[in-house]
VOPAGU-2260 file (C-alpha; in pm, 1 decimal, decimal comma):
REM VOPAGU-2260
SITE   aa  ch    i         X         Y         Z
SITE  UNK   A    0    8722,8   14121,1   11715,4
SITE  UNK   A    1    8501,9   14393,5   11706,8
SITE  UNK   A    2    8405,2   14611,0   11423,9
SITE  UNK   A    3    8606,1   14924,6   11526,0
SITE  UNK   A    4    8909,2   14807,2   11682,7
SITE  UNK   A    5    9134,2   14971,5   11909,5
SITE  UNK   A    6    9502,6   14977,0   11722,3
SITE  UNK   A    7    9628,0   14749,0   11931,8
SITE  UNK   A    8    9389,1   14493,4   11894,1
SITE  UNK   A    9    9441,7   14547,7   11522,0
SITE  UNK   A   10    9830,0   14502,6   11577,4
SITE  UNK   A   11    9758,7   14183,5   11780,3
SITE  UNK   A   12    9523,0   14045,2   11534,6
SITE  UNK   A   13    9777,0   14105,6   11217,8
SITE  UNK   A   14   10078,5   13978,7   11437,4
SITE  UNK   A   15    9864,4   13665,3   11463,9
SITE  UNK   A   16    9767,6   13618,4   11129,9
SITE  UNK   A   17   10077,1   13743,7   10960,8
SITE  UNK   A   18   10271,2   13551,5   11207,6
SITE  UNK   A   19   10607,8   13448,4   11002,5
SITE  UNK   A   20   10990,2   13434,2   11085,4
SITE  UNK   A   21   11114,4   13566,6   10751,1
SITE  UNK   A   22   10907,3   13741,1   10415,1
SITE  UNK   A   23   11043,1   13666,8   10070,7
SITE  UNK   A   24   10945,0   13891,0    9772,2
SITE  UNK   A   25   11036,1   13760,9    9429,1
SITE  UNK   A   26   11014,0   13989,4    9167,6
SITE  UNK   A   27   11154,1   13691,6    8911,7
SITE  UNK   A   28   11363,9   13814,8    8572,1
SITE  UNK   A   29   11240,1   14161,3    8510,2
SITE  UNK   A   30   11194,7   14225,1    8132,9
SITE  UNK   A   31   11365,3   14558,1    8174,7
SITE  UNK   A   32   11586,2   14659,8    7819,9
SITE  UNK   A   33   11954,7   14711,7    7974,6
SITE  UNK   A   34   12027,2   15023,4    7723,8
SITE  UNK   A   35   11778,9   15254,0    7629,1
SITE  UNK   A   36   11812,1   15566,5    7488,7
SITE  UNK   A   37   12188,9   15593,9    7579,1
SITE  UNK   A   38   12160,9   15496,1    7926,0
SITE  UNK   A   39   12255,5   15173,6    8080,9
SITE  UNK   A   40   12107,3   14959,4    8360,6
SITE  UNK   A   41   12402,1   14749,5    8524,3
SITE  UNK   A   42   12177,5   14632,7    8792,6
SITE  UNK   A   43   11837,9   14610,9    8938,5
SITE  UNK   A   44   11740,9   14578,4    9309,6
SITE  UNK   A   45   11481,3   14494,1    9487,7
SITE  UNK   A   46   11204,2   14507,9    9616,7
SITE  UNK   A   47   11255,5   14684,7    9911,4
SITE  UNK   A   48   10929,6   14655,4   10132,9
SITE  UNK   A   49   10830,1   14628,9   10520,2
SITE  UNK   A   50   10536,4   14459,9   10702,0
SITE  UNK   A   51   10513,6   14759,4   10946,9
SITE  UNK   A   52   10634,2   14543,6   11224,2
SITE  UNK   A   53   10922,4   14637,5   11457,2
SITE  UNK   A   54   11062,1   14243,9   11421,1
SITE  UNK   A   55   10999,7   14219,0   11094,0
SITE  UNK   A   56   11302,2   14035,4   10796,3
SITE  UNK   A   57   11197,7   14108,9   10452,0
SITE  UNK   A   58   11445,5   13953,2   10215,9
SITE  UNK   A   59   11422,3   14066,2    9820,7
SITE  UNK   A   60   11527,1   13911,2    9524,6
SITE  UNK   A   61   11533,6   14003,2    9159,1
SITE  UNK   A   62   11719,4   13845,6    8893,6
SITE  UNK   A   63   11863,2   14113,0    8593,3
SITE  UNK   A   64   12115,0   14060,9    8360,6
SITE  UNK   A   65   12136,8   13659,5    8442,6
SITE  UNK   A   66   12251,7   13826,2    8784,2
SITE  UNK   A   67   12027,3   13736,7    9114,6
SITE  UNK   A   68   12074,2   13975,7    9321,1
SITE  UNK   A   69   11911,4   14006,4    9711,9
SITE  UNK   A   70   11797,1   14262,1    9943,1
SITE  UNK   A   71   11717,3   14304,8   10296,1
SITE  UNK   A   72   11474,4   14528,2   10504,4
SITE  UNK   A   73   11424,9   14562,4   10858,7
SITE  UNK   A   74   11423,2   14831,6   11162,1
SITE  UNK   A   75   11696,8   14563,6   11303,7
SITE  UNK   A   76   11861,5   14352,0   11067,9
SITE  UNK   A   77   11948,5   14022,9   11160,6
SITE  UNK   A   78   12313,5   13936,8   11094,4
SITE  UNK   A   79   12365,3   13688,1   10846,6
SITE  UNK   A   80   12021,6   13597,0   10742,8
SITE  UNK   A   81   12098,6   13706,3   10352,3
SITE  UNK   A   82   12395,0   13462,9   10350,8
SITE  UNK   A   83   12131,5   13207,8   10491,3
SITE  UNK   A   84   11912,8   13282,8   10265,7
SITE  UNK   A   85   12170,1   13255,3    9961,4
SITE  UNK   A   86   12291,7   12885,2   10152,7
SITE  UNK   A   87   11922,5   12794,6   10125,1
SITE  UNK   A   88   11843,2   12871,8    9770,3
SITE  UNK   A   89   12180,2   12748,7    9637,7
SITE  UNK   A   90   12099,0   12396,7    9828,9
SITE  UNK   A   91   11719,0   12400,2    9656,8
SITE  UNK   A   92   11880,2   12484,2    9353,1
SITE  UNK   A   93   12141,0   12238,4    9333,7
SITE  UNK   A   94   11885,9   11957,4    9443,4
């Protein structure tokens, strides 16, 4: 690769390297205070992120509250992948 690429020989390279059916971002148990100052937080979601490519699943989780909750980002969602996802970390869970 040369040192000034064209874009998309910079695209192919990344799709290459990057190369993965699904992205999972774990921001864990956020230490956030649920009351502060007379406001509540009931729930907490994310993160919400993208690669940049069109094909891209990105597939959030964050736990507040004792409550995990999950998140999904794409140009073209795939239908049923967060219920996959859930079926998959229940089963790693329960093992």
């Amino acid at each position: 690769m040369s040192s000034n690429p064209s874009i998309e020989d910079a695209a192919g390279f990344l799709s290459h390297m990057l190369a993965f059916d699904v992205l999972l971002s774990n921001l864990g148990r956020e230490p956030v205070a649920s009351n502060f100052e007379g406001f509540a937080l009931k729930a907490l979601w994310g993160p919400i992120v993208s690669s940049g490519f069109a094909d891209d699943q990105v597939v959030g989780v964050c736990t507040h509250g004792g409550v995990l909750r999950l998140t999904q980002a794409s140009y073209t969602a795939m239908p049923g992948l967060l219920d996959e996802v859930r079926t998959v970390m229940s089963e790693a869970v329960a093992a």
